[in-house]
Structures are given as structure tokens and as C-alpha cells.
C-alpha positions as a printed NumPy array, in Angstrom:
array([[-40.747,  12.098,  -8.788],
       [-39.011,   9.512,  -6.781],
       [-35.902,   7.731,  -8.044],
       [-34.99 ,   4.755,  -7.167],
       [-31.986,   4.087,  -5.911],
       [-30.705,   0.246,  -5.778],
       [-27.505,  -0.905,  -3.937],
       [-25.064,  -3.436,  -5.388],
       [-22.852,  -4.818,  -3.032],
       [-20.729,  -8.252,  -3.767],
       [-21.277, -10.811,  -1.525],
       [-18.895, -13.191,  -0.392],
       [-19.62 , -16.385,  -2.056],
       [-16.306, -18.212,  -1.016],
       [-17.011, -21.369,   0.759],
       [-15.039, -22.86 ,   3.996],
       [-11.815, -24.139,   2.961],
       [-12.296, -28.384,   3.344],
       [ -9.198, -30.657,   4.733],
       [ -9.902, -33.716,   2.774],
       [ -8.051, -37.055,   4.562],
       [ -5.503, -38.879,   2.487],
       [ -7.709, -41.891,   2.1  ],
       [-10.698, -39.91 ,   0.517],
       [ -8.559, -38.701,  -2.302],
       [ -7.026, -41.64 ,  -3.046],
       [-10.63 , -43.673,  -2.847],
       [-12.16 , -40.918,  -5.669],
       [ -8.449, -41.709,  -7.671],
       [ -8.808, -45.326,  -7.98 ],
       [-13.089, -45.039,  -8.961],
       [-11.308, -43.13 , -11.814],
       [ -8.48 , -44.785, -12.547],
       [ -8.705, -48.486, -11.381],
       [-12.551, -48.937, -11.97 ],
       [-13.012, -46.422, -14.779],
       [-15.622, -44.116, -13.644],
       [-16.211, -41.005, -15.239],
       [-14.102, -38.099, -13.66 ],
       [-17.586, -35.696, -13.439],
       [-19.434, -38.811, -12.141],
       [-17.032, -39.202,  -9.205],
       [-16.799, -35.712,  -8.49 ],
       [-20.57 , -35.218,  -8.149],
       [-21.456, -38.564,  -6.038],
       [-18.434, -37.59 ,  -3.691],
       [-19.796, -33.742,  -3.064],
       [-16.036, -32.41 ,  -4.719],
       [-15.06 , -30.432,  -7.793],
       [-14.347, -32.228, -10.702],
       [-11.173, -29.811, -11.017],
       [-10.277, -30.961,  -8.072],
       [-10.172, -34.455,  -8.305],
       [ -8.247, -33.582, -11.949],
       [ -5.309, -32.331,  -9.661],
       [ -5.56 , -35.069,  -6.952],
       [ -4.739, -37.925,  -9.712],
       [ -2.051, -35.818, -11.024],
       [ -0.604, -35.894,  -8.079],
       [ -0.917, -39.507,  -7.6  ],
       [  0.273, -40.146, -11.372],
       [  3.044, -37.568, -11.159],
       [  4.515, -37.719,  -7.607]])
């Protein structure tokens, strides 16, 4: 009888840290807050997490 033996290993899924510029965040800010675009929208069409972008206008709000 042969058994079967599977390995589980965890595999890194953690991405490259990204340096966004000063200018992007502010740009995906103002679609939300000036022009009133939906916070997931944004996030999606700009390739960032919407949790992100939740803490970037925070930080513009609350300096």
C-alpha cells in the first residue's frame, strides 16, 4: 500500500513594498473628495487598495 504523502509549505505571498509620489495620493484624494468618486472605484482604476487610499485622505483631512 502506498501512502501518500503531501507537503504544505506557506508561500510568501507579500508583494514589493510601493513608494507612491506625493502627487499620486493627493490626485486619488481629490477624485474622492473634490469630484465625488466612489472610494472602491478610485482604488481599483488607480491599481491601489481601497484601505489604502482610506488612510491617505485621513491624512490629508487630519494633518
Amino acid at each position: 500500500m502506498k501512502i501518500l504523502v503531501t507537503s504544505f509549505r506557506r508561500v510568501n505571498k507579500m508583494k514589493k513594498k510601493v513608494n507612491y509620489t506625493k502627487e499620486f495620493k493627493v490626485k486619488a484624494c481629490e477624485l474622492v473628495l473634490k469630484d465625488e468618486v466612489n472610494v472602491k472605484t478610485v482604488a481599483d482604476k488607480m491599481g491601489i487598495n481601497h484601505i489604502m487610499l482610506y488612510r491617505w485622505m485621513g491624512a490629508i483631512i487630519n494633518p
